[in-house]
C-alpha positions as CSV (number, residue, x, y, z in Angstrom):
1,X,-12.6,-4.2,-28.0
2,X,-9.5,-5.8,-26.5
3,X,-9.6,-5.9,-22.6
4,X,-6.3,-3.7,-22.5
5,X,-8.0,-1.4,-25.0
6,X,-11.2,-1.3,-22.4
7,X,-9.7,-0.9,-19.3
8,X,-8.2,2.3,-21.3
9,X,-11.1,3.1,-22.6
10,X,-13.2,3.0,-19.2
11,X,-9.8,5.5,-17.4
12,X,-10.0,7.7,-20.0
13,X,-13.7,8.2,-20.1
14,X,-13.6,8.2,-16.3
15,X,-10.8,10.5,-16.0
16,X,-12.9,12.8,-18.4
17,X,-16.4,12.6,-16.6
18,X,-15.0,13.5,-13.4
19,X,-18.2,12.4,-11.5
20,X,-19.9,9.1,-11.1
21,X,-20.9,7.7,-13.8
22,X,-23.6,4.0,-14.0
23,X,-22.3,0.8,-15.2
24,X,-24.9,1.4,-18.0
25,X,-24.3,4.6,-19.3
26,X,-20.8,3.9,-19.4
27,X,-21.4,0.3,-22.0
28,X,-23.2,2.2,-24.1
29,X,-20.6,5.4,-24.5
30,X,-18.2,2.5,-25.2
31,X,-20.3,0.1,-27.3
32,X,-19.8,-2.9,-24.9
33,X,-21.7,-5.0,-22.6
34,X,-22.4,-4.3,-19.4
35,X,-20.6,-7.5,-18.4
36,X,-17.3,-6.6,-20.2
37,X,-17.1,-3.5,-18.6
38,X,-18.0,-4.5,-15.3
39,X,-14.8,-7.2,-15.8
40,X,-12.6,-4.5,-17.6
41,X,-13.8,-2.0,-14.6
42,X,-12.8,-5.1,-11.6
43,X,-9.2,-5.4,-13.4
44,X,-8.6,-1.7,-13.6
45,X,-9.7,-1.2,-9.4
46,X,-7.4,-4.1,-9.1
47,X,-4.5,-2.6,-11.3
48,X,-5.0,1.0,-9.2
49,X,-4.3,-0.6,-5.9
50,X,-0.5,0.7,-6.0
51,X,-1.0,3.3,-7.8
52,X,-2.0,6.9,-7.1
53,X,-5.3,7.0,-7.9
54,X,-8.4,4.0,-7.5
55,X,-11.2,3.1,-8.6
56,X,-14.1,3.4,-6.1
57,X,-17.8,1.3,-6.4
58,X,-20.8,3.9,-5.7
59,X,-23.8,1.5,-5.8
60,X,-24.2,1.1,-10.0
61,X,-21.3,3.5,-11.0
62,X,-18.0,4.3,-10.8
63,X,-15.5,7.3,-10.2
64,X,-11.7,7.6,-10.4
65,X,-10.5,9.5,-6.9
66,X,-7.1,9.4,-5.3
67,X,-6.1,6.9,-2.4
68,X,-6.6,8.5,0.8
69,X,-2.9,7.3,2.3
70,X,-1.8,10.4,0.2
71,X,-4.6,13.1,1.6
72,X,-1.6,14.8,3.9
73,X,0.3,15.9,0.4
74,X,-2.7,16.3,-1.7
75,X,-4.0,18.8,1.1
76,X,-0.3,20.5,1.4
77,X,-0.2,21.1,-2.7
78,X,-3.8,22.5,-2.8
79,X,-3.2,24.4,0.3
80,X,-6.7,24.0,1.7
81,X,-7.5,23.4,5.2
82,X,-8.9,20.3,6.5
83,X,-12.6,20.1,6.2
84,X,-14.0,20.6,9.5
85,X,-15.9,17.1,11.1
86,X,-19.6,16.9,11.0
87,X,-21.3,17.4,14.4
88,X,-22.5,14.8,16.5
89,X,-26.0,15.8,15.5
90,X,-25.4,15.8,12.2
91,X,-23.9,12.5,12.5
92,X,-27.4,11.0,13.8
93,X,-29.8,13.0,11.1
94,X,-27.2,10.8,8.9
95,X,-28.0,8.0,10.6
96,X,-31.3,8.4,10.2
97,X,-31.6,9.1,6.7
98,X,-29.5,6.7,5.8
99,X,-31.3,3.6,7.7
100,X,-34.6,4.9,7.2
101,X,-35.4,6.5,3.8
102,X,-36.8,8.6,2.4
103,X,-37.5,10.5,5.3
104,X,-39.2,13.9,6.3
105,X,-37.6,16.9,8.2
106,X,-40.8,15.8,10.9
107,X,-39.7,12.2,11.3
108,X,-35.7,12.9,11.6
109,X,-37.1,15.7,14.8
110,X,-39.2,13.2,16.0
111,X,-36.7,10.2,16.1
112,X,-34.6,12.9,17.8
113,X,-37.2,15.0,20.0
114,X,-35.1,18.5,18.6
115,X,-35.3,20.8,15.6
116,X,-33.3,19.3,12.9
117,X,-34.0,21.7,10.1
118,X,-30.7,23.9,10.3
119,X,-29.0,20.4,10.2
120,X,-30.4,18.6,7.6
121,X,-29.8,22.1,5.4
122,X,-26.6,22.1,5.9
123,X,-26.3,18.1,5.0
124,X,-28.0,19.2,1.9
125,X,-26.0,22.2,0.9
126,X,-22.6,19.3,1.8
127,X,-24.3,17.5,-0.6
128,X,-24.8,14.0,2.1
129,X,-28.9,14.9,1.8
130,X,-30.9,15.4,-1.3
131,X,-34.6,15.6,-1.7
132,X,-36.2,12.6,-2.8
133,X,-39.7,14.0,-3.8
134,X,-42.4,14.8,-1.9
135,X,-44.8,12.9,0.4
136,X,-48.7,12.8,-0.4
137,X,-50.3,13.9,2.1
138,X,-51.1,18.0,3.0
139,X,-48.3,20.5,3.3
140,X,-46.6,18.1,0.6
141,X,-43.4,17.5,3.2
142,X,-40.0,17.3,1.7
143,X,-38.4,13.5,1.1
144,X,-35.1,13.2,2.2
145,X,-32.4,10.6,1.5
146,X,-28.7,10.0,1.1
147,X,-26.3,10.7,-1.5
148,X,-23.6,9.4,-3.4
149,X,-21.2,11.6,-1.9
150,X,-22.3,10.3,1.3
151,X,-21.4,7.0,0.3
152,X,-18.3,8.2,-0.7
153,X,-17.4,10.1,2.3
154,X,-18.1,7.2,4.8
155,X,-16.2,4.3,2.2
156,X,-19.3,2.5,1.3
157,X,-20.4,0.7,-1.9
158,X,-24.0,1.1,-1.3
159,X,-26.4,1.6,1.6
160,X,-26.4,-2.6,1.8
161,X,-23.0,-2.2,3.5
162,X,-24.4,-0.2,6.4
163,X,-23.4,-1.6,9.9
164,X,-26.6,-4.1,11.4
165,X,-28.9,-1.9,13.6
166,X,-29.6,-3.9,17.0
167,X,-33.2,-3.6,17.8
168,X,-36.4,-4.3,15.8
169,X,-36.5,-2.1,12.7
170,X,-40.1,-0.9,11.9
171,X,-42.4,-2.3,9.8
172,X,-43.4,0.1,6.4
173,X,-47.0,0.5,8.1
174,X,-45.5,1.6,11.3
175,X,-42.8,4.4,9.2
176,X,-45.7,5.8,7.3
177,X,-47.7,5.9,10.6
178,X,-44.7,8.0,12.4
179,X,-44.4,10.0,9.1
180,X,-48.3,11.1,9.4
181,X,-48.3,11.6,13.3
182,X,-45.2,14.0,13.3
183,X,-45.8,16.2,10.0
């Protein structure tokens, strides 16, 4: 396919999809290889940066979404209110999740020393949490970890571009050790 025909192709199909959708999946509705797309995909994001609407990165996949420097009139013609800010303590069962998973309702409450359960249910019902399984061990304790609306909602690519935690981060032995003490 020509590369004006792809980059058509790839807005049209993303336009249509409306959520996410992988690098992968995406080649294969079109018949191309990953690498064409990818290009086509990195010359559309560029072509969008005027525009309306952009191309945003979520780890492997893509979405279309609008530029935020027009929130104020998108807000005003769907007349919805502003969506309220998360809390601080949901900001830190976040943080926690996000630097740390998967990770256990036990583990987030012990890292903080206070229930966290009320929180990290609402972080799932906002979609920012999903379960990520369960762990082995008795009680089978719920796996949490981030989202790719999180991702979206704090402008990241993937979990790589998280800010640098000062401090020594635990070892996998050590996690798994807090993990069994606190569930």
């Amino acid at each position: 396919m020509e590369q004006n025909e792809l980059k058509a192709a790839i807005e049209a199909v993303l336009f249509a999809y409306g959520e996410p959708i992988s690098i992968t999946r995406l080649a294969e509705a079109l018949g191309e290889e990953r690498s064409a797309v990818r290009r086509a995909a990195e010359s559309l994001e560029y072509d969008y940066e005027t525009r309306g609407i952009r191309l945003i990165w979520l780890e492997d996949s893509l979405q279309l979404c609008t530029q935020t420097r027009f929130d104020p009139q998108i807000r005003a013609a769907l007349d919805q209110r502003r969506n309220t800010p998360l809390s601080q303590a949901a900001m830190e069962v976040l943080a926690i999740a996000a630097y740390h998973q998967p990770v256990t309702k036990g583990y987030i409450e012990q890292v903080r020393g206070v229930d966290c359960g009320a929180v990290v249910n609402s972080l799932v019902e906002k979609k920012l949490l999903e379960e990520a399984g369960r762990l082995d061990m008795p009680g089978r304790p719920i796996l949490y970890k981030t989202t790719q609306d999180f991702l979206r909602a704090f402008g990241l690519r993937s979990l790589d571009e998280l800010p640098e935690v000062f401090g020594e981060e635990p070892t996998e032995e050590e996690k798994e050790e807090m993990i069994t003490l606190f569930e």
